[in-house]
Backbone and ligand atoms as CSV (ligand in chain L), in Angstrom:
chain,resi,resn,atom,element,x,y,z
A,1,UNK,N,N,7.422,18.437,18.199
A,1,UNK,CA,C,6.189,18.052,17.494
A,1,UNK,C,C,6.515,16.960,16.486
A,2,UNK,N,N,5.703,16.179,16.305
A,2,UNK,CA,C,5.924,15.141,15.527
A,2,UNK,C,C,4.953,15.174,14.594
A,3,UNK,N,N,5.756,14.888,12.694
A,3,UNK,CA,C,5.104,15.351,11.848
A,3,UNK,C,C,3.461,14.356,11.489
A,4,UNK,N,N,2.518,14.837,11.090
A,4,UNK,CA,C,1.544,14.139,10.876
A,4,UNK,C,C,1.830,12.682,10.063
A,5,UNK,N,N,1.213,11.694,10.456
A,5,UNK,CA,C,1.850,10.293,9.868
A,5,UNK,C,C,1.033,10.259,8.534
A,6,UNK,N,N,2.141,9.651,7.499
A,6,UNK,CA,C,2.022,9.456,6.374
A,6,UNK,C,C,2.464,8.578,5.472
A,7,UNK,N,N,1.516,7.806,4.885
A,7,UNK,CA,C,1.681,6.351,4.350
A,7,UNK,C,C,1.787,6.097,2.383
A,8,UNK,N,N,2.807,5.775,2.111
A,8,UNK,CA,C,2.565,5.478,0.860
A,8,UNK,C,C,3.141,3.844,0.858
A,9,UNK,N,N,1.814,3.069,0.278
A,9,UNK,CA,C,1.786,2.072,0.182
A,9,UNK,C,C,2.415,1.576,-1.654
A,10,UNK,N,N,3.459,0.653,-1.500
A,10,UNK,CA,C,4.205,0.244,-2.888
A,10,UNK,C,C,3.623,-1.212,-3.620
A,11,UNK,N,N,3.362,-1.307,-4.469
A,11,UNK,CA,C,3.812,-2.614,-5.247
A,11,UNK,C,C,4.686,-2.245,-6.521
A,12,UNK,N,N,4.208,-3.201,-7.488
A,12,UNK,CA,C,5.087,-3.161,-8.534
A,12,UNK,C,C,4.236,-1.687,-9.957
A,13,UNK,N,N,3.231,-2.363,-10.196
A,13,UNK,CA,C,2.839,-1.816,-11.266
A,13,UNK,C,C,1.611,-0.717,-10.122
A,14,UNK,N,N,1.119,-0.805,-9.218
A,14,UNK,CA,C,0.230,0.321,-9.062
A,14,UNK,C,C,-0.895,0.877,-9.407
A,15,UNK,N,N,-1.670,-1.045,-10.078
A,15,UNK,CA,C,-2.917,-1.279,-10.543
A,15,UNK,C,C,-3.422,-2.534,-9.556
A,16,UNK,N,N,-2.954,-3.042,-8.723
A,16,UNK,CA,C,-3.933,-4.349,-8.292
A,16,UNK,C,C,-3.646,-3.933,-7.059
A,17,UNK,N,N,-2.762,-4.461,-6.210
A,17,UNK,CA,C,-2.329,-4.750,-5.044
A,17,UNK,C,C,-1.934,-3.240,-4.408
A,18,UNK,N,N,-0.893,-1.994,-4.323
A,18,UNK,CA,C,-1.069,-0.697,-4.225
A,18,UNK,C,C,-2.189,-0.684,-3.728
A,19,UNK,N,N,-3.172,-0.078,-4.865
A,19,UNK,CA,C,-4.388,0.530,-4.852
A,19,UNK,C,C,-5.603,0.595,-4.065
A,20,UNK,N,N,-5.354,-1.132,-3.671
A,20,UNK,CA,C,-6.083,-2.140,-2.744
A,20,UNK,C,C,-6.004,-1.746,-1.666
A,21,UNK,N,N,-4.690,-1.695,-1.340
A,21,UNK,CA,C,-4.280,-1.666,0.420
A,21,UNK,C,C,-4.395,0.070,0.505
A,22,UNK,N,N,-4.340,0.908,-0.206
A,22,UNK,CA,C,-4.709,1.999,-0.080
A,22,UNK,C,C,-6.355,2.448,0.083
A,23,UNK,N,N,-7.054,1.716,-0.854
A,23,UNK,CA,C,-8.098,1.815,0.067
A,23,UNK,C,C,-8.737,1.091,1.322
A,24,UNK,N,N,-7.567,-0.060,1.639
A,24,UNK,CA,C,-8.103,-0.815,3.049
A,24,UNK,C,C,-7.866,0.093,3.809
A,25,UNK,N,N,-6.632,0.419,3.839
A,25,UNK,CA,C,-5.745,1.599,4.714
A,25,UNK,C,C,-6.811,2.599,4.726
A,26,UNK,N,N,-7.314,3.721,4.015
A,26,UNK,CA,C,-7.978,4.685,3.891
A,26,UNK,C,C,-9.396,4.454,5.091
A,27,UNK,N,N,-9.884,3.031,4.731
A,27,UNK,CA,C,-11.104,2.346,5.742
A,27,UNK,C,C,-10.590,2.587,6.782
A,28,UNK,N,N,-9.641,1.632,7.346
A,28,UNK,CA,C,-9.288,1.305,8.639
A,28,UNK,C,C,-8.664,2.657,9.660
A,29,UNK,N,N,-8.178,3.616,8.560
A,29,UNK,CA,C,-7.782,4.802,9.297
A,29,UNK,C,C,-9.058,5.710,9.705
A,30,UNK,N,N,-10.255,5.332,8.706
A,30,UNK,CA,C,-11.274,6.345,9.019
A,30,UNK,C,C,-11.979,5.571,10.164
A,31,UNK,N,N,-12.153,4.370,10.218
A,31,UNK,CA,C,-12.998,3.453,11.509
A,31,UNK,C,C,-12.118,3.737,13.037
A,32,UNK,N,N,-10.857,3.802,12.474
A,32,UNK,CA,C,-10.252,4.146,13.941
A,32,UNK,C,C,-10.122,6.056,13.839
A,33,UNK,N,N,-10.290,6.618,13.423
A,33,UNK,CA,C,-10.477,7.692,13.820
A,33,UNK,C,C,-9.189,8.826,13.489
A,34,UNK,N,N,-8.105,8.524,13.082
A,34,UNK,CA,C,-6.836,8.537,12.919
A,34,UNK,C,C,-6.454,9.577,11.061
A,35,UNK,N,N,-6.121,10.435,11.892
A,35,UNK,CA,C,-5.756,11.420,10.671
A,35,UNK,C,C,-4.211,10.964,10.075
A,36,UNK,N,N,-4.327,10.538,8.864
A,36,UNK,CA,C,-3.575,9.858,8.102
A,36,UNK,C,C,-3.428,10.459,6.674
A,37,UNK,N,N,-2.178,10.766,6.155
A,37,UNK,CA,C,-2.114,11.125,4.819
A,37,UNK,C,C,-1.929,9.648,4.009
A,38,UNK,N,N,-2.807,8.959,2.445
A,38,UNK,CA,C,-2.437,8.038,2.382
A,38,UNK,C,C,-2.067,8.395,0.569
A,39,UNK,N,N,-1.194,7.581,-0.124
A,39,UNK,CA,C,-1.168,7.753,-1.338
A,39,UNK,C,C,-0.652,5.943,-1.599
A,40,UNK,N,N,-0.257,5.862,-2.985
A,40,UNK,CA,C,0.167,4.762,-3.615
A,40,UNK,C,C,0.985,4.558,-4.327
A,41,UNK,N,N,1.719,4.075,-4.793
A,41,UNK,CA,C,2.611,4.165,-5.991
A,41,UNK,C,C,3.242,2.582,-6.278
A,42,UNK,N,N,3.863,2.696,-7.642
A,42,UNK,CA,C,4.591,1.394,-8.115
A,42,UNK,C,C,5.743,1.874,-8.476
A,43,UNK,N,N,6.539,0.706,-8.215
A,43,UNK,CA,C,8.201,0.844,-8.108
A,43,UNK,C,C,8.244,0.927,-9.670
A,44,UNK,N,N,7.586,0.130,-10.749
A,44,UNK,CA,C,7.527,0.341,-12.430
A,44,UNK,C,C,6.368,1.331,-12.538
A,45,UNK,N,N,6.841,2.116,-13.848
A,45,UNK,CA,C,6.265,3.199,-14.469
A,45,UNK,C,C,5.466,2.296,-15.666
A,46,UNK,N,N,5.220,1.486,-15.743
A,46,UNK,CA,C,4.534,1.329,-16.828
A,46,UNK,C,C,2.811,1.291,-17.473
A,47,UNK,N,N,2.271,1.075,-16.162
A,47,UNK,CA,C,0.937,1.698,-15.931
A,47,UNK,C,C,0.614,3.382,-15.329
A,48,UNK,N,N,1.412,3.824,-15.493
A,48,UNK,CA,C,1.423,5.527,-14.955
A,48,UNK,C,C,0.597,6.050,-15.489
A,49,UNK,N,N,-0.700,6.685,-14.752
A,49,UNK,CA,C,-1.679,7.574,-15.347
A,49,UNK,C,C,-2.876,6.585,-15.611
A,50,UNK,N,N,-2.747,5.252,-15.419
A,50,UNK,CA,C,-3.680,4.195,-15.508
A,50,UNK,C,C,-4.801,3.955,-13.969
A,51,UNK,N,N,-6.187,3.830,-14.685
A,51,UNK,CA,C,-7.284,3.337,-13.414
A,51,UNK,C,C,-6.382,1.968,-13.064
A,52,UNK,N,N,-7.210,1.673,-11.827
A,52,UNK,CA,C,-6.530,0.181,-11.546
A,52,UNK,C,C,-7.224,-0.883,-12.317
A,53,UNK,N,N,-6.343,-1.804,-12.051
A,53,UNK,CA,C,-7.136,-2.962,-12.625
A,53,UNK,C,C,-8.202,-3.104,-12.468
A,54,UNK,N,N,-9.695,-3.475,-13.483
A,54,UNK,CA,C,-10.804,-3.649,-13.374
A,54,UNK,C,C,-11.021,-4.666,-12.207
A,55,UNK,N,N,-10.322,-6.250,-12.184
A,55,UNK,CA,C,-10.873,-6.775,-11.176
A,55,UNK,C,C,-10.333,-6.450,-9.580
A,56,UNK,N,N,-9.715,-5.551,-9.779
A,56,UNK,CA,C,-9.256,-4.831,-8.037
A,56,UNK,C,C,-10.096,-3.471,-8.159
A,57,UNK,N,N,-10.627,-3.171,-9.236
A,57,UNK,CA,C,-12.301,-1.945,-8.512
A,57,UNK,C,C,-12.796,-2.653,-8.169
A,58,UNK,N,N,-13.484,-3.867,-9.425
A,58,UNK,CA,C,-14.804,-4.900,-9.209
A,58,UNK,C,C,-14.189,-5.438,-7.527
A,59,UNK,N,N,-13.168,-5.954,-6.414
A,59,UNK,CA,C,-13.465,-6.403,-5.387
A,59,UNK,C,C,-13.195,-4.937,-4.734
A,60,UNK,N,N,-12.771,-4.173,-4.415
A,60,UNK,CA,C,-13.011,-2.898,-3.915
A,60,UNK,C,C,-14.622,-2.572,-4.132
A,61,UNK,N,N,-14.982,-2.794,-4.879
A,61,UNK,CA,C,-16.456,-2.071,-4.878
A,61,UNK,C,C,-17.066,-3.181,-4.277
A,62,UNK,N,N,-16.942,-4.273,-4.010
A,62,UNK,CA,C,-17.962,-5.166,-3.361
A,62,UNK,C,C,-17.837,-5.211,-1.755
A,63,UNK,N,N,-16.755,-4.268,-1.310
A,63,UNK,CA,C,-16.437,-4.087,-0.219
A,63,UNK,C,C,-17.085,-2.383,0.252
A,64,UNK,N,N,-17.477,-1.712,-0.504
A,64,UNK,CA,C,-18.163,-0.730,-0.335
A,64,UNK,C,C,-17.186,0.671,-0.896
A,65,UNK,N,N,-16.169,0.223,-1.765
A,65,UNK,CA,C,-15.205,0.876,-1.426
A,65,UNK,C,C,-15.197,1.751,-3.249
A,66,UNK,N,N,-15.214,2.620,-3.949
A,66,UNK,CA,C,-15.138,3.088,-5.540
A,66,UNK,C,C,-13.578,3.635,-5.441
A,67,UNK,N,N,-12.528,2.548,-6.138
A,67,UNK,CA,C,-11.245,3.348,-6.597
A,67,UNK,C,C,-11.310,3.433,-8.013
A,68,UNK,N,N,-12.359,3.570,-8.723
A,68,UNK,CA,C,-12.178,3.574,-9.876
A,68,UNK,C,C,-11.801,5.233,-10.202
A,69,UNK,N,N,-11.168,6.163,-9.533
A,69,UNK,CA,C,-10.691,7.292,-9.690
A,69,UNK,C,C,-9.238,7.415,-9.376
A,70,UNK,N,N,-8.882,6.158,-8.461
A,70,UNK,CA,C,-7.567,6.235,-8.760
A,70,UNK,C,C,-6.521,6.573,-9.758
A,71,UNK,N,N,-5.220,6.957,-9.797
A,71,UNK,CA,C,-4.591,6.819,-10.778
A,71,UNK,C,C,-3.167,6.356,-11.030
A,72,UNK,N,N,-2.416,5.352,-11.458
A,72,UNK,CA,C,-1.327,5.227,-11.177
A,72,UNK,C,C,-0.139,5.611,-11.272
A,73,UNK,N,N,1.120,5.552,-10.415
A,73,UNK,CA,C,1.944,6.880,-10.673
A,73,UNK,C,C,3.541,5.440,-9.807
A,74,UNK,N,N,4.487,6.063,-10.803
A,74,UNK,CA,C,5.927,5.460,-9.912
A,74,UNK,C,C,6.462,6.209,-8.821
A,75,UNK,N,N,6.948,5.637,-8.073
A,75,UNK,CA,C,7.530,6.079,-6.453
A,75,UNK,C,C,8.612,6.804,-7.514
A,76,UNK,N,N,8.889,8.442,-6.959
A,76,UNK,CA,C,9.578,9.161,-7.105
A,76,UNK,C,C,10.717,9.428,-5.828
A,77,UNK,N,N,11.664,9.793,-6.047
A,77,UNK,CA,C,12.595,10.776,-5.422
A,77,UNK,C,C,12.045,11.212,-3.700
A,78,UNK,N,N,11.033,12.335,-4.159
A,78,UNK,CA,C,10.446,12.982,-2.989
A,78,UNK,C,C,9.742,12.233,-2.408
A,79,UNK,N,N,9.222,10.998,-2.616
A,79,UNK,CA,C,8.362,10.385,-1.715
A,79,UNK,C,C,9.404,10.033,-0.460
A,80,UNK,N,N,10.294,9.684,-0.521
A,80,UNK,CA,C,11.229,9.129,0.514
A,80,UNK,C,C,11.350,10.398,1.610
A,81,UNK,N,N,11.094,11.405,1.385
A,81,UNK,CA,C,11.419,12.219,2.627
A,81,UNK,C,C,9.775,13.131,3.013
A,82,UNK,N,N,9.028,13.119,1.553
A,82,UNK,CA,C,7.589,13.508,2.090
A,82,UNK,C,C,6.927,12.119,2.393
A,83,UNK,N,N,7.003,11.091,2.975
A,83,UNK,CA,C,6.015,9.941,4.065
A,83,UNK,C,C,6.687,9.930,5.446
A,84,UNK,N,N,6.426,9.176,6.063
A,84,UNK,CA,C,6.609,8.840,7.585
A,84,UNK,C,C,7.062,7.413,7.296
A,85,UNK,N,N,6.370,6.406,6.498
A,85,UNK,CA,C,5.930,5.146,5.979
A,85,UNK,C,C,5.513,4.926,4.885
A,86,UNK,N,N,7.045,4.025,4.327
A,86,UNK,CA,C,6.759,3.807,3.003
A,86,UNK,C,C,6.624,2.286,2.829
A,87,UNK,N,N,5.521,1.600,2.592
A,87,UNK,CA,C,5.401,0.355,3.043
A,87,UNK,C,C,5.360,-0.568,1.628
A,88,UNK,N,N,6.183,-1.408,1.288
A,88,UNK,CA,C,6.048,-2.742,0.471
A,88,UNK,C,C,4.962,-3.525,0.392
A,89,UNK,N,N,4.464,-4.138,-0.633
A,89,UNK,CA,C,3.182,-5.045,-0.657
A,89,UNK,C,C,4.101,-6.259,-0.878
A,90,UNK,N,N,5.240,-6.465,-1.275
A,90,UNK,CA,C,5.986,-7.842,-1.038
A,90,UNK,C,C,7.724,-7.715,-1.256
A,91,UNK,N,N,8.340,-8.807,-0.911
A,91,UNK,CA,C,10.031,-8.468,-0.920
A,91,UNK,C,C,10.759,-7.832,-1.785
A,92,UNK,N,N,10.116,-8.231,-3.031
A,92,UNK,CA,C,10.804,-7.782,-4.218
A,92,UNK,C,C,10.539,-6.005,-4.077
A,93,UNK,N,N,9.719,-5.532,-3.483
A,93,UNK,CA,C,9.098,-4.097,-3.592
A,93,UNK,C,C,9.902,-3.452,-2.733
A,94,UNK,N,N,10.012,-4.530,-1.957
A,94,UNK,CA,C,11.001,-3.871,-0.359
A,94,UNK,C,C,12.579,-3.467,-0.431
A,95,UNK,N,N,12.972,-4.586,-1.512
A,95,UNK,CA,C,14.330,-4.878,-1.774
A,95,UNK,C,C,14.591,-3.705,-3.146
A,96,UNK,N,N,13.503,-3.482,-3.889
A,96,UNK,CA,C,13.528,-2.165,-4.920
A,96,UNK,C,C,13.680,-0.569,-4.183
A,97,UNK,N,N,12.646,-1.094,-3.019
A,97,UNK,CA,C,12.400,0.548,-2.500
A,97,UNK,C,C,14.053,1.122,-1.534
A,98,UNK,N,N,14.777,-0.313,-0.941
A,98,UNK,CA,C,15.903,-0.023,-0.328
A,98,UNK,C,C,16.958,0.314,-1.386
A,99,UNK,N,N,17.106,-0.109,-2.605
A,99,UNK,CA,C,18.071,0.483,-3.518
A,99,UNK,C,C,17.737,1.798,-3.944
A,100,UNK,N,N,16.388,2.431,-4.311
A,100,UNK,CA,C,15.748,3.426,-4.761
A,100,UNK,C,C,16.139,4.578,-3.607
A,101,UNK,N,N,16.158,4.549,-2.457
A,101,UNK,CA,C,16.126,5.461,-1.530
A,101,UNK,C,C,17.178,6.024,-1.455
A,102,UNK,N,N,17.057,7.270,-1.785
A,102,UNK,CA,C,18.187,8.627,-1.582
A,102,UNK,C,C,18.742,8.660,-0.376
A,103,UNK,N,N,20.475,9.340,-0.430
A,103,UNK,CA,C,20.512,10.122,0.581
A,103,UNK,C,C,19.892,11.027,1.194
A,104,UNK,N,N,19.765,10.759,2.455
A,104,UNK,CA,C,18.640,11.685,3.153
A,104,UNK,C,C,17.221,11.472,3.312
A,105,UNK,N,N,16.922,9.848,3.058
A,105,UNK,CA,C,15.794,9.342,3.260
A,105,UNK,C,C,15.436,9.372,4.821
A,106,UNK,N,N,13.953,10.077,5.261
A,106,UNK,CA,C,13.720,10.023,6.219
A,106,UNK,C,C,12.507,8.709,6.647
A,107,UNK,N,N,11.432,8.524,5.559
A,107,UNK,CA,C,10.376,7.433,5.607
A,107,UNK,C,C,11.550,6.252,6.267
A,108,UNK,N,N,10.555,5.637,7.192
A,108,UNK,CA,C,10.521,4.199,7.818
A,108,UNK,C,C,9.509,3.356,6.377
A,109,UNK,N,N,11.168,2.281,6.208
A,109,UNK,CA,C,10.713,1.565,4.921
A,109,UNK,C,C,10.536,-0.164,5.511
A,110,UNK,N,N,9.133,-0.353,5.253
A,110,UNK,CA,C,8.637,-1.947,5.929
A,110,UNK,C,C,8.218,-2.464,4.756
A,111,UNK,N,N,7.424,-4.086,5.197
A,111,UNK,CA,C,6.961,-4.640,4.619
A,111,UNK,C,C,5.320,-4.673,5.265
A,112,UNK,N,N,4.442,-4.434,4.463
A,112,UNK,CA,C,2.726,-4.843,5.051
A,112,UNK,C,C,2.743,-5.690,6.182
A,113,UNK,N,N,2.899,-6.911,5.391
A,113,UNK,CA,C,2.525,-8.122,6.349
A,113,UNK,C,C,3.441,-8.024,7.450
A,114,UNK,N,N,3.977,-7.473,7.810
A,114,UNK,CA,C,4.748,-7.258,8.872
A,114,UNK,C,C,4.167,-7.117,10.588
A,115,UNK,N,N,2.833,-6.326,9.950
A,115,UNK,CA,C,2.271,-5.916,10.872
A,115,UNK,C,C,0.635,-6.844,10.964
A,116,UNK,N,N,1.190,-8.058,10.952
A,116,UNK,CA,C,0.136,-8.747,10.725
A,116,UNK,C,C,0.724,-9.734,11.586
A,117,UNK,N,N,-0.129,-10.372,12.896
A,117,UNK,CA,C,0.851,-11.521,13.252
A,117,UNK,C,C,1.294,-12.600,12.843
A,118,UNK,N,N,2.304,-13.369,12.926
A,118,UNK,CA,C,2.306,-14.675,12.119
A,118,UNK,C,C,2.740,-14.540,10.751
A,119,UNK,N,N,2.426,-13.485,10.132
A,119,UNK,CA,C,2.773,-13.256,8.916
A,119,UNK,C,C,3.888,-12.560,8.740
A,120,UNK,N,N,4.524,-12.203,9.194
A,120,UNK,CA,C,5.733,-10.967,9.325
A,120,UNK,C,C,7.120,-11.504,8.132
A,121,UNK,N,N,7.445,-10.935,7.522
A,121,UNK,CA,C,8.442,-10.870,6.373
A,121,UNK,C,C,7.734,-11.750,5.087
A,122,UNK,N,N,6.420,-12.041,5.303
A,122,UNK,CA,C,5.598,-12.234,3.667
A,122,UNK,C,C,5.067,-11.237,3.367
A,123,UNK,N,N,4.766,-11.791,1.317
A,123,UNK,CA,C,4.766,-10.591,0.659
A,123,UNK,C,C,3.595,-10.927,0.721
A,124,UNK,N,N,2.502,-9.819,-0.033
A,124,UNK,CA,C,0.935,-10.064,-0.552
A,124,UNK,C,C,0.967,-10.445,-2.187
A,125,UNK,N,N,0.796,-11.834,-2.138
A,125,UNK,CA,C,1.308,-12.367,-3.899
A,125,UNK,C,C,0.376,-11.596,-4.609
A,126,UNK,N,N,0.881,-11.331,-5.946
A,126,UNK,CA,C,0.513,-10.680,-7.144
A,126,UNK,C,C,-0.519,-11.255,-8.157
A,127,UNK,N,N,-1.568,-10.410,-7.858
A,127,UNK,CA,C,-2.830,-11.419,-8.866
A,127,UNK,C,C,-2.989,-11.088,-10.258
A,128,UNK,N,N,-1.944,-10.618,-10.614
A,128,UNK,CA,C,-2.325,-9.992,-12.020
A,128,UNK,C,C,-2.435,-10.752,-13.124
A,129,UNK,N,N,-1.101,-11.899,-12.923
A,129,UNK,CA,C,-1.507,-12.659,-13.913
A,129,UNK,C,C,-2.678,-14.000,-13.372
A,130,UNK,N,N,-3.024,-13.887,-12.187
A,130,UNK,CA,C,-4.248,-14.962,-12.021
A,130,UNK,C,C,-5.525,-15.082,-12.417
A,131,UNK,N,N,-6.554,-15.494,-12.042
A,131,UNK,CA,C,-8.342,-15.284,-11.808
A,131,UNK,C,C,-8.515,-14.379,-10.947
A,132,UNK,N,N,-10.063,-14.319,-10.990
A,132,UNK,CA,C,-10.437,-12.801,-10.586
A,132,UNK,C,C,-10.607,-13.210,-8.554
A,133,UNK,N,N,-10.698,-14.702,-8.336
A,133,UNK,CA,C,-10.078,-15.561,-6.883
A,133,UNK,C,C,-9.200,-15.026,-6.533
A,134,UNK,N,N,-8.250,-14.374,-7.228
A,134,UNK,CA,C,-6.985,-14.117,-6.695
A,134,UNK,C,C,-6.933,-12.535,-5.693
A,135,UNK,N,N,-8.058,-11.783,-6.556
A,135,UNK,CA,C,-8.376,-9.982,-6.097
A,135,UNK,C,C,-8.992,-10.823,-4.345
A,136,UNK,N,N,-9.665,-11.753,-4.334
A,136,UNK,CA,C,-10.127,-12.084,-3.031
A,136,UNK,C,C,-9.533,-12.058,-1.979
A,137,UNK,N,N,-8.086,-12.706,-2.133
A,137,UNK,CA,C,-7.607,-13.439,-1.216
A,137,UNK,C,C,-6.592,-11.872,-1.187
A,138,UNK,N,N,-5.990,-11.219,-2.057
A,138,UNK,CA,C,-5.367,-9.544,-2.034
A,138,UNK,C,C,-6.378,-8.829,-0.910
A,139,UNK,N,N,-7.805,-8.944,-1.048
A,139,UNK,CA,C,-8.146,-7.813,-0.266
A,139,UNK,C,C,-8.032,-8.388,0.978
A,140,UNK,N,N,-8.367,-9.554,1.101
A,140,UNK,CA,C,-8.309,-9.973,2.478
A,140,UNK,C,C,-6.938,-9.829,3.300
A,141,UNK,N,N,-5.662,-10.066,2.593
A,141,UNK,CA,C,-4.331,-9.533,3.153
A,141,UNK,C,C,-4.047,-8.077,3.312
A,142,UNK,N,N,-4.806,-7.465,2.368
A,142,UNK,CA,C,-4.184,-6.348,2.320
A,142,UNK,C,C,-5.039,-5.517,3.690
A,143,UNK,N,N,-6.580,-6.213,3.860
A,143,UNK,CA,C,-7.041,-5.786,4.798
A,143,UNK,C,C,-6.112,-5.467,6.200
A,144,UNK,N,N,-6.114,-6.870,6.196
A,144,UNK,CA,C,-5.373,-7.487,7.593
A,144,UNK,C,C,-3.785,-6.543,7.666
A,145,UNK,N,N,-2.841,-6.355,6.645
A,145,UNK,CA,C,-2.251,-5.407,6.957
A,145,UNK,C,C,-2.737,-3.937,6.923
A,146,UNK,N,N,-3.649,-3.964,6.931
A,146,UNK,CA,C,-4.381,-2.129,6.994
A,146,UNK,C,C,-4.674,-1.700,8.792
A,147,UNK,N,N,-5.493,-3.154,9.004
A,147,UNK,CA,C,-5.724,-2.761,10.290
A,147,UNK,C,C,-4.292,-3.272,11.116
A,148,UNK,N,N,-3.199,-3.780,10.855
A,148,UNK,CA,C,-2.315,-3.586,11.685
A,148,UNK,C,C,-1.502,-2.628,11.318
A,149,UNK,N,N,-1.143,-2.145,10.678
A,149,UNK,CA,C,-0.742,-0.991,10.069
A,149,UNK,C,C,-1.284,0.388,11.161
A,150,UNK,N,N,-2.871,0.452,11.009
A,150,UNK,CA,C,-3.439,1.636,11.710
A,150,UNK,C,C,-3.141,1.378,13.294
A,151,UNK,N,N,-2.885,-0.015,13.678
A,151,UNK,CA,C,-2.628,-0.198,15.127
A,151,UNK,C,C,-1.407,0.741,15.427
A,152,UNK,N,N,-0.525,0.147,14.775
A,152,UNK,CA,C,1.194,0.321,14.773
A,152,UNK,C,C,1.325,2.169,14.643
A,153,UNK,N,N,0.829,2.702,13.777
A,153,UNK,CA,C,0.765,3.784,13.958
A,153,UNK,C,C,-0.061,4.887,15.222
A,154,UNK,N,N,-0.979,4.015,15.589
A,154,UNK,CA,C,-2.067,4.626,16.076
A,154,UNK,C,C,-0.977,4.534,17.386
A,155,UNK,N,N,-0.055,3.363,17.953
A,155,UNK,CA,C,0.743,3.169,19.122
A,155,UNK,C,C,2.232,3.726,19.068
A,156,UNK,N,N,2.245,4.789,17.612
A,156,UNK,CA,C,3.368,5.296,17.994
A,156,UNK,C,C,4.408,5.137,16.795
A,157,UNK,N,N,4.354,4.205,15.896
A,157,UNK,CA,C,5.191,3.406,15.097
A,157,UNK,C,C,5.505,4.651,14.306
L,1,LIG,P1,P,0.514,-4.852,-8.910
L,1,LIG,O1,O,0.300,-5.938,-10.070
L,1,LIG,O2,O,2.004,-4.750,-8.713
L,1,LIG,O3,O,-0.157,-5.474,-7.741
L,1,LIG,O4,O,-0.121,-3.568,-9.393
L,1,LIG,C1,C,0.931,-5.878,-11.302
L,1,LIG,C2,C,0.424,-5.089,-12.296
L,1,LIG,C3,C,1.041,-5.062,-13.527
L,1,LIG,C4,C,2.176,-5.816,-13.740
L,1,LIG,C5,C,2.691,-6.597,-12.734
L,1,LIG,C6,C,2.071,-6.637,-11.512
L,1,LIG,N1,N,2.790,-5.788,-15.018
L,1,LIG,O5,O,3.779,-6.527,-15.197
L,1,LIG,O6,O,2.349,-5.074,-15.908
């Protein structure tokens, strides 16, 4: 038997970008039909216990989507052996999460865009310090790795 698939999606802080692709992910798993455990986390603790960033609700909510209940939390210990898929929102996250990982890590550790064609080993750049243009062009990547993401799993990954 193979354990139910389970996704924790990484960035840095676990207010913009995270949060985002967790609720694209959350969409795209419910449109395809696909029972999915999903959570979030940031490789820094320094927003821990924090809503997300206002302008990543404000474009989440214009997409139909309310994370303003989210909450943010750092990739712990146990995440590495409770996911299936522990996925990076960019290199630096990828290259944190491969030093971070215990002996006895079982999660398959990627990058998003990976599963995006054409795009494969880019990160989803960080809008935090940008304009609120910047949450735009996040959901739209983070989309696009959601629904390849749900492919990849849905075929086995
Ligand atoms: P995120 O964005 O990693 O997409 O959540 C950031 C949020 C906060 C900080 C950096 C990036 N920060 O330095 O506080």
């Amino acid at each position: 038997m193979t354990a139910r698939p389970s996704v924790l999606l990484v960035c840095l802080g676990n207010i913009c970008r995270s949060p985002l692709a967790e609720a694209a992910l959350r969409a795209e798993a419910a449109r395809a039909g696909i029972d999915l455990e999903i959570d979030s986390a940031g490789t820094g603790g320094w927003h821990a216990g924090n809503a997300p960033d206002r302008r990543a609700q404000a474009v989440a909510l214009r997409h139909g989507i309310d994370i303003s209940g989210y909450r943010a939390r750092q990739v712990m210990a146990a995440d590495f052996t409770r996911f299936t898929h522990i996925v990076a929102l960019d290199e630096d996250n990828l290259a944190d999460l491969r030093r971070l990982a215990p002996a006895g890590t079982t999660a398959t550790i990627g990058l998003l865009l990976d599963h995006v064609p054409g795009r494969e080993g880019q990160g989803v750049r960080d809008p935090y310090y940008g304009d609120a243009d910047g949450f735009d062009a996040t959901w739209a990547d983070v989309s696009a790795g959601a629904r390849g993401l749900v492919r990849a799993i849905a075929a086995g990954a």
